[in-house]
C-alpha positions in Angstrom: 0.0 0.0 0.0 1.8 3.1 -1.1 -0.1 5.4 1.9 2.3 3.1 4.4 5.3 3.4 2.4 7.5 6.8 3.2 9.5 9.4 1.2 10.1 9.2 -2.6 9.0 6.2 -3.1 5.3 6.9 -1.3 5.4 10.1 -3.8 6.8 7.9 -7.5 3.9 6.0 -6.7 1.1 8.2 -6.0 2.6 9.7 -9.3 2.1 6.4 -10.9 -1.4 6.1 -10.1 -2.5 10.0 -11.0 -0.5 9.0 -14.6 -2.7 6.1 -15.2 -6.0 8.0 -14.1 -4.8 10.7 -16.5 -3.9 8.8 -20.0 -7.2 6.5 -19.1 -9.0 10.1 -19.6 -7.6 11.3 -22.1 -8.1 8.2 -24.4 -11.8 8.5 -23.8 -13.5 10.5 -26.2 -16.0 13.4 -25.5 -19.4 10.8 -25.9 -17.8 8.0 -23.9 -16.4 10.5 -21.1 -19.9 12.7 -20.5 -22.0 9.0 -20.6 -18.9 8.0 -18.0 -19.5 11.1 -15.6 -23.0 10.9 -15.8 -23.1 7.2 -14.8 -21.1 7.7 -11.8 -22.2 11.1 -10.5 -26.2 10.8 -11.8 -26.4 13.9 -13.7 -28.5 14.8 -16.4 -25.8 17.5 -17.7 -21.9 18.2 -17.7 
């Protein structure tokens, strides 16, 4: 769990994971991502 682990390696990791959340964004496209937000926050509009 990278909350336990300390120092720079605590930090490369939490990097890691914000990367990943950011590429799997930006590969969605603009239809996919509202239908995506909508689903998990029940909204009618962005």
């Amino acid at each position: 769990d990278y909350q336990v682990l300390g120092g720079a390696d605590a930090d490369a990791r939490r990097h890691a994971q914000a990367r990943k959340v950011a590429d799997y964004i930006a590969g969605m496209t603009d239809r996919y991502a509202m239908r995506e937000h909508r689903r998990l926050f029940l909204v009618d509009e962005i």
